[in-house]
Structure formats: structure tokens, C-alpha cells
N, C-alpha and C positions, 0 to 999 in steps of 0.2 A: 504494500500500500504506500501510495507516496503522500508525503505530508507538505501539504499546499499551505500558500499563504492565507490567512483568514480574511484577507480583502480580494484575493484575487478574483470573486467572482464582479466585482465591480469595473464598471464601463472600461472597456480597455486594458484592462490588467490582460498581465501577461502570465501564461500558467506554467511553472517550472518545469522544467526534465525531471526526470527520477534524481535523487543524492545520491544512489549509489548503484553499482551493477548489479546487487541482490531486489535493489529495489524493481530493478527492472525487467527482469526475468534471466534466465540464466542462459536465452540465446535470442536470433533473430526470430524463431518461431514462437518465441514466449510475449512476443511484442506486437499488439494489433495493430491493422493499418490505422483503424483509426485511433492510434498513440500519434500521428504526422502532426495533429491539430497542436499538440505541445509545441510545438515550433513553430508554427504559427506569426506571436508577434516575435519572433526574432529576424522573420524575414525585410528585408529593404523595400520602402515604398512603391519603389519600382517592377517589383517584382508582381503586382497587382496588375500591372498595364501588360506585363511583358505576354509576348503572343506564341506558339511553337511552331515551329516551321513545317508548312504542309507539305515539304518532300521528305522533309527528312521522316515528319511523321507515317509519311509512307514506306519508306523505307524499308523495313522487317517485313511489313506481307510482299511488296514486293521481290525481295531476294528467294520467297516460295519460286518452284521452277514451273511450276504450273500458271502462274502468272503472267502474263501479258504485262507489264509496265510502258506505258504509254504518260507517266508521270514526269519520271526527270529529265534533265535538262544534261542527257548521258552523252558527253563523247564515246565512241564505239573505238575501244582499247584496244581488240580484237584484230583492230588496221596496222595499230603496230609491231613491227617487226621482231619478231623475239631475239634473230640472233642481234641486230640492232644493241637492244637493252644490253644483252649478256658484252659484245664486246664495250660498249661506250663501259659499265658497270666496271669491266675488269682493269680496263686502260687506267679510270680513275681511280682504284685501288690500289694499280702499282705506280702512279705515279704520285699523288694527289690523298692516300689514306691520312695522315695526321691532320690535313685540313678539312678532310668532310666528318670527321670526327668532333671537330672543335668549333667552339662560339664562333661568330663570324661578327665583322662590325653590325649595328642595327640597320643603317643602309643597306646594306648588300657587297659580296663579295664584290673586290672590283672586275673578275673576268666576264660576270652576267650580265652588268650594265648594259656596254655595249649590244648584248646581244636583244637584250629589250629595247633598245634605239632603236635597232634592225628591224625589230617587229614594226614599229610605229612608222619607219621607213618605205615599209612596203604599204602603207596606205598613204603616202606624201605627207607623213610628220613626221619633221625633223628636231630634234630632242638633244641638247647635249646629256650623255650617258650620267654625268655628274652631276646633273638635274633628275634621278631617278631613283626612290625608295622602293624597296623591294619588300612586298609582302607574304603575308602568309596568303594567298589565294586574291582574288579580287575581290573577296567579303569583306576584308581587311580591310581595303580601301573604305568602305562607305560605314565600317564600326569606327575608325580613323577619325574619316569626317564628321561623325558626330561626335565623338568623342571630344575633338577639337575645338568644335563650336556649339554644340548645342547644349542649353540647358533646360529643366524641365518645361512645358508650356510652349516652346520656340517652336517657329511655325517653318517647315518642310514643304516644297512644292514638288511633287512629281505626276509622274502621268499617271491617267486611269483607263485601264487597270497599271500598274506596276510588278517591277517583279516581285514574285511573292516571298523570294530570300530577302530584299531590302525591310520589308513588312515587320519581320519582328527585330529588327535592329533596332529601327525607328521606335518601334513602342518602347523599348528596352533604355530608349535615354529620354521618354516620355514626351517623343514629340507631338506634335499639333500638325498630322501629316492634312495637306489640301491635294488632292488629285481634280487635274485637269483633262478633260476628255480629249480621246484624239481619233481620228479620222484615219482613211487610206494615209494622208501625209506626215503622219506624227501628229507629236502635241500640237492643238490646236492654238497658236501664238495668238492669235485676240484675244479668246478666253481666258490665257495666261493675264495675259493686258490688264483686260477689265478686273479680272482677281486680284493680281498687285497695289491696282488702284484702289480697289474696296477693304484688303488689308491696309493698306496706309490710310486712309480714313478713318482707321480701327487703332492706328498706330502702334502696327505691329508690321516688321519688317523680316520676309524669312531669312534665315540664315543660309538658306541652298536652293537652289533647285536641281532634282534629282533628275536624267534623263537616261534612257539609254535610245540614243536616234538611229543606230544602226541596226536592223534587223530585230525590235524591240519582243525583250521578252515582258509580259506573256503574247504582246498583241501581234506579235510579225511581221508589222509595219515598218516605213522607215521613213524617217525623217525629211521631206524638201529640201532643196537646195535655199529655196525660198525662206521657205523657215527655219535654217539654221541659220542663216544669214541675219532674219533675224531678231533669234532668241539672243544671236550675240551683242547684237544692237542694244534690247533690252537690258543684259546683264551688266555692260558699258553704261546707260544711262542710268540706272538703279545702283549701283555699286552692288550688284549681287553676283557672288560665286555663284558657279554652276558644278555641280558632279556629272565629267561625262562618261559612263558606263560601256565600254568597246569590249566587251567579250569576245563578240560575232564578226566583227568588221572585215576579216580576212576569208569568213567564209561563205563568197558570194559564187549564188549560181548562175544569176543573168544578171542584166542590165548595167550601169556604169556606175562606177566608184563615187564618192564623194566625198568631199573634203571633211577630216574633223571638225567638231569645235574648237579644239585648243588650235589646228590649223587658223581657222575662221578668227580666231579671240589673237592669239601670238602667245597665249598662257599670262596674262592680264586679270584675267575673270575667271577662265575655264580650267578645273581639276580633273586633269585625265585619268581616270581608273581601267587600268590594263588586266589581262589574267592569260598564261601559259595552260588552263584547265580546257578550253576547249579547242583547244589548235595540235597541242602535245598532252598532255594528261593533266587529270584533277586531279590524281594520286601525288604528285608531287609536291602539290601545294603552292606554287609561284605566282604570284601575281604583282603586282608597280604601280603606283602611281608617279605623276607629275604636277608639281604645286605650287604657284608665287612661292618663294621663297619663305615669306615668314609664315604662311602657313604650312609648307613645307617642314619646317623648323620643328614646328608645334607638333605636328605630327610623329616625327618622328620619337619625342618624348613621349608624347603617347606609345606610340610602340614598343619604347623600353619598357614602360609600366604592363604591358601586357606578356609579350612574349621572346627581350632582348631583340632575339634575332629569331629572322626565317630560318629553316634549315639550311644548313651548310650542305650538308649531302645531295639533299635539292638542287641547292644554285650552281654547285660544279656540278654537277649531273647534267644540267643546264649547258653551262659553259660548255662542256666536253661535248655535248650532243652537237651543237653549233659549228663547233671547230671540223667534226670528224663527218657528220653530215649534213645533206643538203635537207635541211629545216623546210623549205618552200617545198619541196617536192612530197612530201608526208603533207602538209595541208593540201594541196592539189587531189592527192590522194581521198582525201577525207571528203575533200568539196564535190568528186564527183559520185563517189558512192552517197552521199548524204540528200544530192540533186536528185538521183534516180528513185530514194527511200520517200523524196519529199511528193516527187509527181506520185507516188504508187499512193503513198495519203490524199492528196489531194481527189486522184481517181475512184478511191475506194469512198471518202464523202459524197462524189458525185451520184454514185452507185446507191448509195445504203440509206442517207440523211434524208427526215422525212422536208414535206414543205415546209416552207418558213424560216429552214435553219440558213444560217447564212454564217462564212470563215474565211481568214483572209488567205491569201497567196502569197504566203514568203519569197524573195528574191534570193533570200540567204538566213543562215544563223539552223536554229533548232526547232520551231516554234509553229503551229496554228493556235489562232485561237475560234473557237466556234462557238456560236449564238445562238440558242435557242426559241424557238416561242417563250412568251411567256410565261408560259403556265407549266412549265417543266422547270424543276429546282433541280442544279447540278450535286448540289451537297447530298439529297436524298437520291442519286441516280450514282452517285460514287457507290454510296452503300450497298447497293443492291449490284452495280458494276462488278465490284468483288467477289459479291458471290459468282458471278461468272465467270472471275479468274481473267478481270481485266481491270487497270486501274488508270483516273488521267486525275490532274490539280483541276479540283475545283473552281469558279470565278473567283468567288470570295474572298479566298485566299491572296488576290490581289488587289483587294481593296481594305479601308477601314474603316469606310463607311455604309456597310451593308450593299454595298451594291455588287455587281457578278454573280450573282444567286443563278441566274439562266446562263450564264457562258463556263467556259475547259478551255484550258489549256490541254493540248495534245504537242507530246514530242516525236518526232521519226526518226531521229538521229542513232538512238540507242537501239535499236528494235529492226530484226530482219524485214524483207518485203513480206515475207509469209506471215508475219505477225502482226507488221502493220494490216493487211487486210482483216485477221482474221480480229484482230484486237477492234478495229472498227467495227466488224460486222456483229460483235459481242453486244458493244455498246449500245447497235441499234434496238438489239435484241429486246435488251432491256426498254430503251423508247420502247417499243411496240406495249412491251408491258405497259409501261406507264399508261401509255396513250387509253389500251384497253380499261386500264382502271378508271382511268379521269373521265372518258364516255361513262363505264357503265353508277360514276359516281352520281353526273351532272347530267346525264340523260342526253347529253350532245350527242352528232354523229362523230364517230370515230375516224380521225383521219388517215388517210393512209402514205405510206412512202411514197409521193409522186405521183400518187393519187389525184381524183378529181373533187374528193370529197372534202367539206369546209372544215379549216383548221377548229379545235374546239377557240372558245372564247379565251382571252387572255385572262390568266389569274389577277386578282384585283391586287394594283400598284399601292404601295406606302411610299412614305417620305423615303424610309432609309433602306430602301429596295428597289429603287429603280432601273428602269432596262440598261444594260451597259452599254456605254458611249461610244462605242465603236461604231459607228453610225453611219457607215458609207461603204466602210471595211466591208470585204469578202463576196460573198456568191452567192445564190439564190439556187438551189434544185432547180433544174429545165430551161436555165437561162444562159447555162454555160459559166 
């Protein structure tokens, strides 16, 4: 029995742990779950806001093999080369073992630098290597960013939806996230406009705004020439940073390049957020940014208090892959099997998706996202997904204000042709379910895939549910 304070049941008290190890039981099995609530108020304010990440929370069912994962945002490992690994592995070993063993500075070694110039190179930005912090991942980058400037209440601008890994960052340093909707072209830069404006009336000035314009995850889209040009305009007359998010940028299947932000800015306004995870591997962990200098500075202290340094064994892994091969030829690689995976999804929506649904058409990156009628909830169609041994991120998950309830993210990257089809054909499966149950709820006619028959009525709209903004984005069944 444990002996409590005799005020503790009063407002707010905090109720002690056991005093002692007998107190407590004499293992993990002697302790109920609900003993968690003892700790309770010891936890940090923040821990109330903080969100969990819907891939990762996916994660464990998906690793089942019977699973379809149509969830993450997977580079397919599978492309790389095994004898590759084993030689670069062994060369750094006998050349290189007491430094991939040891701390490295929090920058980054100095042989990787340059080789993340190289990246940003091959999109026409050009970077001195000595302007580049080196991360743990490109998540790093955007915990960084708030880390660095946000305090609780501080107002975030990013698109809607967003990716759904930045999501619980953001709650996690209590921010005050606005998502701005965007269209086939990116974020919608009036809408940004007019929101700025109505925040400063408010006088409240955000600390970033979050983008990712290149192949946007979740939405697919990609940013105007037009409206990059400019968001940078805005960010120059506002004195507002920008985070700019390039994961994808290298992996384009059609159409023509386009300049960065930080090209577009000169690195003035624009914080460039790089990652080695979809181009060469997540497993590695490597990611970089690029930052004016003093908040450069800041960050990087930040990054001591978290984790000194990225891996050493990483960044010569890194180094040594660069030197010994040709880096561009492995994403060419990737870009064209990942283009064939992309049209076989798009083909297989065309096929299966009943009326009304409408997805955009990636140029590049990992990504569809699909929009349902409105009266299909993706969150309740995950769950039942599962059970059919298929799984994709829900809208939601990219927003934090109740909206994407009808839209998925669907990835192709990670997942065969034969899986992509059959993982689509799963999903519809389920629609159909739905479909049948919502007729025989509401007594509508039942629609059918491509059908002639009237959609049922949309589910009735709330404030903090509304259709997702993608509003121009994707395709229509029988329209092409």
C-alpha cells in the first residue's frame, strides 16, 4: 500500500510513486497499467499538445508481410546495390575505422560537406560546403527550426494539408500551426497574403513559414515558378524566414526543373532543409541544412543540446560512397523504376476509384494524394483497410485542424507494381463496403465505381471538418 499525501486529492496535486520497491510490487507484472496515472503530473506541459506520428504509428502492422503498406514515404533499399554497400563498408574500415568510431564536430565531418553542395548542385544551388550543418535526417532540420525560434503560442504557417512528420514537431514546441490551402500550383500565395495580413492585425507575426514546393508531401503538387517567385517576394517584405523542405527535388519524372527558394531568396530569408533519406537511404540518417548565418549559429547549439553530433559512421559512409561512386547514377536508377510504380498507381485509381474521387498526378517525389466524396471518413476506412491487409496515412494526419477526414495519402515508391494494384484494388474493396452500408443506412441509391448511379449525398460539413483544399488538384473517374 502506498502512503499518499493527505492533501493530495486536492485540485492539482500530484500523487507520489511508491517509496519503495516492496511498495511497489516485486516486478513489472505486479504493477497495473493503470499505476501510469502516478506520473501523470510529472509530465511537461507540452506533453498534453504533443501528437504521434501516423507513420510511424503505422509502422509495427505494417512490417506484418501480409500487409500491403501503401503508408510510408519508403525509398525502395532493395535498388541498392549490395556489393556497393559491402565494398564502400570495407574500404572505410580499412582506411577510415578510428574516425567512424568517434564524435565528429556538430557541423559535420569536413569530407561530407562538399558532397551535400553537390546535391544542391545538381538542382542549380550553389552553397559554399562551409555554409552546411549536417543533420540527423531532415526531421532534424524542422525540430532545429523550432527549437531555435519558437516559443509556446508562436504562430507556424505551412500548407494544407502538410507533411504529416512536421505535425507532431510543431505541437511538440506548442505551436499555433495556420495551414494555407493549395491548389494544382502549390500554396496558394494570396491566401498566404491575406492570412499575414489578418495575423498582423492580430499582432502576431509567425516565426516561419513551413513549405515543401517541390513534389509536396502529402499533396504531390509542386510549387509555380510564379509563386515561388513570389513567396520570396513576401518573405523579403515581411522579414519572414521560410523553411524550405527538398527531400524530392532530385526525383523528377517529367517536366522541367525549377529553381529553389534559397536559389530564388540568395539565403537572405530562405532555410534550406536537405535529407540523403530518399535519394541514398533513410537508414543512414543524413540530412543538412542551410541558414543566414546567425541563425545558423543558433542552431547549431541547438544541436549540441540534442545529439553533439550526427553519426560519424554515416557521414564517411557518405563521403566514401561519393568518392568511389557515381551518386547521380543510383538516383536515375531510382527515378525510373519509381516513374513506372507511379503511372501503374495512377492506372490502377483510374480503374478501381469510384465517382467523385479525384488525386493529383505527381511529376516526381513519392506521393498521391486522393479525395474522397464527402461522406467517406479516411480515418474509419484505414481501420477497416487493415483488416484487408492494406494500409495508407490518413488526411488528418496532415492537418491540425480537423480537416482531411475524406482525403490519403498513398505512397508507390516503396511497394512493387503487383502491390500497388492489388493494394488499390483492396482499398476499393472496402469503399464498396462503405458505400453498401451508407445506402442501406440512408436509404440513398448506392453508387457505383463509374457507374451511372447518383453519388449518395455528402455527409453534413462542421467548422472543423471541412473538405480538403486541394481544390483543382487531381482527376475525376471518366474524365481522364
Amino acid at each position: 500500500m502506498t502512503v499518499e499525501d493527505p492533501d493530495s486529492t486536492a485540485p492539482g496535486a500530484r500523487t507520489p510513486a511508491p517509496r519503495t520497491a516492496a511498495a511497489a510490487g516485486s516486478g513489472p507484472s505486479a504493477r497495473p497499467h493503470g499505476d501510469l496515472e502516478r506520473y501523470t503530473g510529472l509530465f511537461a506541459q507540452r506533453t498534453q499538445v504533443m501528437k504521434s506520428s501516423a507513420m510511424r504509428d503505422l509502422m509495427a502492422l505494417t512490417e506484418r508481410p501480409d500487409v500491403i503498406s501503401l503508408a510510408g514515404g519508403l525509398a525502395d533499399t532493395t535498388l541498392f546495390p549490395a556489393e556497393d554497400l559491402a565494398k564502400v563498408l570495407s574500404h572505410m574500415a580499412a582506411g577510415d575505422a578510428a574516425r567512424a568510431l568517434q564524435y565528429a564536430p556538430t557541423e559535420g565531418i569536413s569530407e561530407i560537406r562538399p558532397c551535400l553542395a553537390a546535391v544542391m548542385a545538381a538542382e542549380g544551388t550553389e552553397v559554399d560546403p562551409d555554409d552546411i550543418l549536417v543533420t540527423t535526417g531532415g526531421q532534424q532540420v524542422i525540430d532545429l527550426m523550432c527549437k531555435t525560434l519558437v516559443d509556446p503560442g508562436d504562430v507556424i504557417v505551412a500548407e494544407g494539408p502538410t507533411y504529416p512528420g512536421a505535425v507532431p514537431t510543431f505541437s511538440a514546441y506548442q505551436a499555433d500551426l495556420v495551414q494555407i490551402e493549395m491548389d494544382d500550383d502549390g500554396m496558394r500565395i494570396d491566401v498566404l497574403e491575406t492570412t499575414l495580413d489578418q495575423l498582423e492585425r492580430e499582432g502576431r507575426t509567425p516565426k516561419f513559414i513551413y513549405t515543401i514546393p517541390t513534389f509536396q508531401n502529402p499533396g504531390g503538387v509542386t510549387m509555380s515558378l510564379e509563386r515561388r517567385k513570389r513567396l520570396v517576394e513576401v518573405a523579403t517584405e515581411r522579414e519572414i524566414l521560410v523553411l524550405e523542405d527538398n527531400p524530392y527535388g532530385l526525383l523528377r519524372y517529367e517536366g522541367e526543373s525549377l529553381p529553389t527558394l534559397f536559389t530564388l531568396d540568395g539565403g537572405r530569408f530562405v532555410v534550406y532543409g536537405g535529407t540523403l533519406s530518399k535519394i541514398l537511404s533513410p537508414g543512414i540518417r543524413v540530412g543538412w541544412t542551410v541558414a543566414p548565418a546567425p541563425v545558423r549559429q543558433k542552431m547549431i547549439i541547438g544541436k549540441q543540446g540534442s545529439d553533439l553530433n550526427s553519426s560519424s559512421m554515416s557521414q564517411l559512409f557518405v563521403a566514401y560512397y561519393f568518392r568511389e561512386r557515381d551518386w547521380r547514377d543510383y538516383v536515375q536508377r531510382q527515378s525510373d523504376v519509381y516513374r513506372a510504380r507511379r503511372d501503374v498507381m495512377l492506372a490502377a485509381l483510374q480503374e478501381h476509384m469510384p465517382e467523385g474521387t479525384t488525386w493529383t498526378r505527381p511529376q516526381g517525389g513519392l506521393f498521391v494524394w486522393v479525395t474522397f466524396p464527402a461522406w467517406v471518413d479516411t480515418t474509419d476506412l484505414l481501420a477497416r483497410a487493415l483488416q484487408h491487409d492494406v494500409a495508407f496515412v490518413p488526411g488528418r494526419a496532415a492537418f491540425l485542424d480537423g480537416r482531411g477526414g475524406n482525403s490519403m495519402r498513398i505512397n508507390f515508391s516503396g511497394v512493387t507494381e503487383d502491390d500497388i494494384r492489388t493494394g488499390i484494388a483492396r482499398i476499393c474493396t472496402v469503399i464498396e463496403e462503405q458505400m453498401e452500408l451508407y445506402a442501406s443506412l440512408t436509404g440513398t441509391t448506392r453508387p457505383r465505381s463509374g457507374g451511372a448511379a447518383s453519388e449518395p449525398p455528402p455527409a453534413p460539413r462542421t467548422a472543423d471538418a471541412p473538405v480538403v483544399p486541394l481544390r483543382t488538384a487531381g482527376r475525376r473517374r471518366g474524365n481522364g
